[in-house]
C-alpha positions in Angstrom: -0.5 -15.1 -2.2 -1.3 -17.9 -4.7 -2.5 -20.1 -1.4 -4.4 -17.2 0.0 -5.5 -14.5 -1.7 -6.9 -12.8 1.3 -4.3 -13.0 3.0 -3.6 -9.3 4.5 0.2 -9.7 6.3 1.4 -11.4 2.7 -0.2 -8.7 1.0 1.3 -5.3 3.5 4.6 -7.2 3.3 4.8 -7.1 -0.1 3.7 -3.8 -0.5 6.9 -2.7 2.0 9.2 -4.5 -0.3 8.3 -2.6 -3.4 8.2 0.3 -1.4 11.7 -0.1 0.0 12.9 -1.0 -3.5 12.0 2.8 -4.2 9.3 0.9 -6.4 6.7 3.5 -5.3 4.1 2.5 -8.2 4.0 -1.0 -7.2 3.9 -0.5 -3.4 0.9 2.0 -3.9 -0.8 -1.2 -5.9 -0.1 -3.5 -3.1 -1.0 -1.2 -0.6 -4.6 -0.4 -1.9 -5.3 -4.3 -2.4 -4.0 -4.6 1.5 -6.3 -2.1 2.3 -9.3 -3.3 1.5 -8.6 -6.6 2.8 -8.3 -5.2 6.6 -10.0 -1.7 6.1 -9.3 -0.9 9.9 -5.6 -1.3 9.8 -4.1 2.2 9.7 -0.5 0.9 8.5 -1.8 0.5 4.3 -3.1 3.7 4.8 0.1 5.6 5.6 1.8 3.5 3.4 -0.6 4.1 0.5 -0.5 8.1 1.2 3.6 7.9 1.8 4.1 6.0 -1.6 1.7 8.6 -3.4 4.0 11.4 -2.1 6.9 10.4 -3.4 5.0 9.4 -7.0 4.5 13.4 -7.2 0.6 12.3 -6.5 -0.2 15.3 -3.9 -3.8 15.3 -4.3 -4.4 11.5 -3.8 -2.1 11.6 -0.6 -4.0 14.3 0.6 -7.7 12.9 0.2 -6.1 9.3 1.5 -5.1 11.3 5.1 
C-alpha cells in the first residue's frame, strides 16, 4: 500500500486478513476504502455487509445489500 495507494487487490486482501482475524472493525475499514477504489467489484461489498453483521451493525448491512 505505501507503493500504491490505489492499489485494489492490496487493499481487499487486507481487508480479508482483518476479517479472518475476527478483526471485524478493521476489515469493515478496509473494505470501504477497497470499495471505492473498484466500485463494480461485488466481493468489498459482501465483505463490507458480512463484517457489519457480525459488528451488531444490522441497519448498515442491510442498506449495503
Amino acid at each position: 500500500m505505501r507503493k500504491d495507494l490505489n492499489h485494489y487487490g492490496c487493499a481487499f486482501n487486507i481487508a480479508m486478513t482483518f476479517f479472518e482475524q475476527g478483526k471485524n472493525q478493521n476489515a469493515l475499514k478496509w473494505f470501504k476504502f477497497a470499495k471505492k477504489m473498484e466500485p463494480t467489484k461485488k466481493d468489498p461489498y459482501l465483505g463490507e455487509a458480512t463484517a457489519a453483521f457480525k459488528l451488531g451493525l444490522i441497519d448498515e448491512c442491510m442498506s449495503i445489500i
